[in-house]
C-alpha positions as CSV (number, residue, x, y, z in Angstrom):
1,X,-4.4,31.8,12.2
2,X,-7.7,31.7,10.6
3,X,-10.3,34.3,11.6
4,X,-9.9,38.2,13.0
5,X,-8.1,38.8,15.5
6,X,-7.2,42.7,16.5
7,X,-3.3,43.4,15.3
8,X,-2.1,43.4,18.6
9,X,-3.6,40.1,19.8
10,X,-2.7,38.4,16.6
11,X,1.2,39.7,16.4
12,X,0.6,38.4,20.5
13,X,-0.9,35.0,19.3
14,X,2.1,34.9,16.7
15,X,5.0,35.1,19.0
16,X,3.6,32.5,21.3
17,X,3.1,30.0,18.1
18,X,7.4,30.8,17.4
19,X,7.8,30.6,21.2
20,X,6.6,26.9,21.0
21,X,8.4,25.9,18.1
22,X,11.4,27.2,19.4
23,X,10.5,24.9,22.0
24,X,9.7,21.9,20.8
25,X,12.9,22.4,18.8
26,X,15.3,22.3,21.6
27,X,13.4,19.4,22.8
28,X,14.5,17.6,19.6
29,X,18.1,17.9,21.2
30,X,17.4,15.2,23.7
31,X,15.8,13.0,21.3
32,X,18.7,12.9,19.4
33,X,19.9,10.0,17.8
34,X,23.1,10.0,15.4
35,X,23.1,6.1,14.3
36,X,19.6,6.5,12.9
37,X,20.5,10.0,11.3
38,X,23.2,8.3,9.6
39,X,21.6,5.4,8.5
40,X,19.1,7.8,7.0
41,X,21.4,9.8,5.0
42,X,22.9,6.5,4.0
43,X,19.7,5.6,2.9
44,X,19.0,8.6,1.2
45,X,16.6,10.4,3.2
46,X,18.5,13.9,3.0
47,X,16.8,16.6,5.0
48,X,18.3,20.4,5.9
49,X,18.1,19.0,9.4
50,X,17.9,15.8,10.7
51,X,17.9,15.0,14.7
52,X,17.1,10.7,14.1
53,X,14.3,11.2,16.8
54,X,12.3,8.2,16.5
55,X,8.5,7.5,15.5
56,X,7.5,6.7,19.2
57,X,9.5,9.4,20.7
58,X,7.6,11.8,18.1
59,X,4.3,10.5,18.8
60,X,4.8,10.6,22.7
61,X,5.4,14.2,21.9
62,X,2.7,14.9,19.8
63,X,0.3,13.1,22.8
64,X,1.6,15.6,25.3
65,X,1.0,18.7,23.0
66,X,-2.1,17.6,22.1
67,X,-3.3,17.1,25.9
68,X,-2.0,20.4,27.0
69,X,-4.1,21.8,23.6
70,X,-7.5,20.3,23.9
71,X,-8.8,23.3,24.8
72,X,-7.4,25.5,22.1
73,X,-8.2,23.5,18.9
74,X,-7.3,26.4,16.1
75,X,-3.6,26.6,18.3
76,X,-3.5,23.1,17.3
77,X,-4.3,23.8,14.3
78,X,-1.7,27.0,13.6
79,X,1.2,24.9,15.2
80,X,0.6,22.3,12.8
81,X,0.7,24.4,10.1
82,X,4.3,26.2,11.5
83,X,5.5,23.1,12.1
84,X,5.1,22.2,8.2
85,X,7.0,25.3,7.3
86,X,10.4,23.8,9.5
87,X,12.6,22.4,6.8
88,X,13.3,19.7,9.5
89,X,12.4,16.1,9.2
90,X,11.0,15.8,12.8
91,X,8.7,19.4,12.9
92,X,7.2,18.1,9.8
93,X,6.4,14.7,11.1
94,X,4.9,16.1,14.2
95,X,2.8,18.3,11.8
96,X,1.2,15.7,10.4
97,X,0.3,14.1,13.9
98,X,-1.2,17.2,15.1
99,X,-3.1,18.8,12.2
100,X,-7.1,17.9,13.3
101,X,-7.5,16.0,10.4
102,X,-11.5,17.7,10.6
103,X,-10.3,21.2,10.3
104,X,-7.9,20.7,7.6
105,X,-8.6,22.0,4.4
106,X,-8.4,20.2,1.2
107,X,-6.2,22.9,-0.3
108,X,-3.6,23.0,2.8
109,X,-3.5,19.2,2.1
110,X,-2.7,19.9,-1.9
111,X,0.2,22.0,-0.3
112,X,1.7,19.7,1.9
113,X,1.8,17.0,-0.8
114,X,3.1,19.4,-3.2
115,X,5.8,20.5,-0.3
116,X,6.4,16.2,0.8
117,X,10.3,16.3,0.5
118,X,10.9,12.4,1.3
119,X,8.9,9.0,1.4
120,X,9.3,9.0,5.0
121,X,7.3,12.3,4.9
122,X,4.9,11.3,2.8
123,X,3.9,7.7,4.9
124,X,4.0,9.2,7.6
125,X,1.3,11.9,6.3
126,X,-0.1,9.4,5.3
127,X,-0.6,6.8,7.9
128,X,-1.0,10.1,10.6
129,X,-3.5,12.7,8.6
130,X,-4.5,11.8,5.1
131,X,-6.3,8.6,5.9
132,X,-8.5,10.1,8.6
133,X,-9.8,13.1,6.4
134,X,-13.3,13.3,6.1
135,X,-12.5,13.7,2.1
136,X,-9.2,11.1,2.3
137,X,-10.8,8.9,-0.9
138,X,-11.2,11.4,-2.8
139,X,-7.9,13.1,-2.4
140,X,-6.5,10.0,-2.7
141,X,-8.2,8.3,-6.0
142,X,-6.8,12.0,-7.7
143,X,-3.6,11.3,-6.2
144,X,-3.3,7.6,-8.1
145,X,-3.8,9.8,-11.3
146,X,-0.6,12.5,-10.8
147,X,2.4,12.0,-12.8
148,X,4.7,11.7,-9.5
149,X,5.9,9.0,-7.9
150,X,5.0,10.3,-4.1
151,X,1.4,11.4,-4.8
152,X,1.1,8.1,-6.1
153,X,2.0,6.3,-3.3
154,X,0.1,8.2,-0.5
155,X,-2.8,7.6,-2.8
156,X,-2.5,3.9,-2.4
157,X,-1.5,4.5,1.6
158,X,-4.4,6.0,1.9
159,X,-6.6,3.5,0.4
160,X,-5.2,0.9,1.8
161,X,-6.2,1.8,5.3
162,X,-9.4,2.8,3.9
163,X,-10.3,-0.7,2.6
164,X,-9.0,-2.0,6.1
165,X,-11.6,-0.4,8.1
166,X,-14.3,-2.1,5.4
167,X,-14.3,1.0,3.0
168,X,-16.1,-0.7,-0.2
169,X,-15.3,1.6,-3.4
170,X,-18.0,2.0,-5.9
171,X,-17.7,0.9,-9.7
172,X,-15.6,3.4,-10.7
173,X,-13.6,4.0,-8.1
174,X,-13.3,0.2,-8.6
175,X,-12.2,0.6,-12.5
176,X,-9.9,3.8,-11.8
177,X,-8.2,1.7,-8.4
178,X,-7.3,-1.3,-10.7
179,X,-7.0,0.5,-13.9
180,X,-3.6,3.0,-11.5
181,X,-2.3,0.2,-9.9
182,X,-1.7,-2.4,-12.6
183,X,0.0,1.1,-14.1
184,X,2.0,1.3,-11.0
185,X,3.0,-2.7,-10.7
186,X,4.5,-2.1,-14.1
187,X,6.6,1.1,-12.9
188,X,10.2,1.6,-12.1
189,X,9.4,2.8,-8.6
190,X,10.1,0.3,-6.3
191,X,8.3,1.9,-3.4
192,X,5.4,2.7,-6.2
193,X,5.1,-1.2,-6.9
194,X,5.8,-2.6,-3.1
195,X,2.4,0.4,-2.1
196,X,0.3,-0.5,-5.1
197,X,0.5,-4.2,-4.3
198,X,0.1,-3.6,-0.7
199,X,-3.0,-1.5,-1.5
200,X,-4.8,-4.5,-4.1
201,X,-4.2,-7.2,-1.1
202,X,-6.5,-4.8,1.1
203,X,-8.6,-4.3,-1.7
204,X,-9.1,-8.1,-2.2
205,X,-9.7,-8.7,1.9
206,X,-13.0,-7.1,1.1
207,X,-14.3,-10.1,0.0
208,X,-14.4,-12.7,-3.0
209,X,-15.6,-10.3,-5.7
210,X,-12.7,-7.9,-4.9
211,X,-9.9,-11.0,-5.0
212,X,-11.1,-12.1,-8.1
213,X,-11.2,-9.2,-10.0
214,X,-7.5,-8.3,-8.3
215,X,-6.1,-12.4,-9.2
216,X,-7.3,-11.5,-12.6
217,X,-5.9,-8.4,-13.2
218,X,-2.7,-9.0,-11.9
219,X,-2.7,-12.4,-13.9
220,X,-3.1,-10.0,-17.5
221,X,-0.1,-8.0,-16.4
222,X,2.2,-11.3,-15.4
223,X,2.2,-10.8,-11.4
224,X,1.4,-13.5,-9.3
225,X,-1.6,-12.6,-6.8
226,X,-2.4,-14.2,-3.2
């Protein structure tokens, strides 16, 4: 927890954070679902625990935690960040629909990305968190630029959404977007390529300037564009 809290109050406020993720784990029992664990695995999404509890099922979870919370935003906060710590595919999920995406900083965020285990993790961060921080282009135009496949694509995640909501970049951030993703177009990654291309259509729905300049520099590295 951030800030001072006496030692007897803190090891207090401790025990009721691990009370409630011993609680939320049990509730993953019910969600259970073996056909999507399996077909997972198959897929090669291998996590240290895997219950195949389902996207909706998460997020009607995460709802109801963050209604019975609203009036204890750093527990939020704190439960998040235990949640992250679970080497188990649905606690980490959850943490990334509950982190206040205004509270987190940019350094817990490095973490997380540095800790993503999966794909699935990382979209889901993604699409959950990442694109609603207050510092999510940022984070996400040095992400393009890591060596790692995952970084990568969260980075074009992220932008993607951002140029959704009418997110214009600027010059640069113009010549460093095009300048990653014609990298990553030409990459072995399949889920690298199928996020960079997704990212340059959004990029071009900002209007006619930004699909010409994505037509023609797709065109100079032999993809066909829109």
């Amino acid at each position: 927890m951030r800030g001072g809290l006496p030692a007897a109050k803190r090891n207090g406020y401790m025990t009721d954070i691990n009370d409630k993720i011993k609680e939320i784990k049990r509730s993953f029992r019910q969600m259970m679902d073996g056909a999507v664990a399996q077909s997972m695995r198959e897929k090669g999404l291998g996590y240290h625990l895997n219950w195949g509890a389902t996207l909706p099922r998460l997020r009607e979870m995460a709802d109801e935690i963050k209604s019975q919370l609203q009036s204890q935003p750093h527990y939020q906060y704190d439960l998040a960040i235990a949640l992250w710590k679970e080497n188990i595919r649905e606690c980490k999920i959850l943490a990334t629909m509950l982190m206040p995406a205004d509270e987190v900083l940019p350094e817990v965020i490095d973490i997380w990305m540095e800790q993503t285990p999966t794909l699935e993790i990382a979209e889901q961060a993604a699409f959950n968190l990442y694109q609603q921080l207050p510092f999510a282009a940022e984070v996400a135009y040095r992400w393009l630029a890591s060596p790692d496949a995952l970084p990568q694509i969260c980075g074009y995640h992220v932008l993607s959404r951002l140029f959704m909501r009418g997110q214009e970049p600027n010059e640069r951030g113009i010549n460093e977007f095009v300048d990653q993703a014609l990298a990553a177009l030409q990459s072995s990654e399949p889920a690298l390529q199928k996020a960079a291309m997704q990212s340059l259509v959004h990029f071009a729905e900002l209007g006619l300037v930004y699909q010409r300049i994505a037509r023609s520099a797709t065109k100079s590295v032999g993809f066909d564009f829109l």
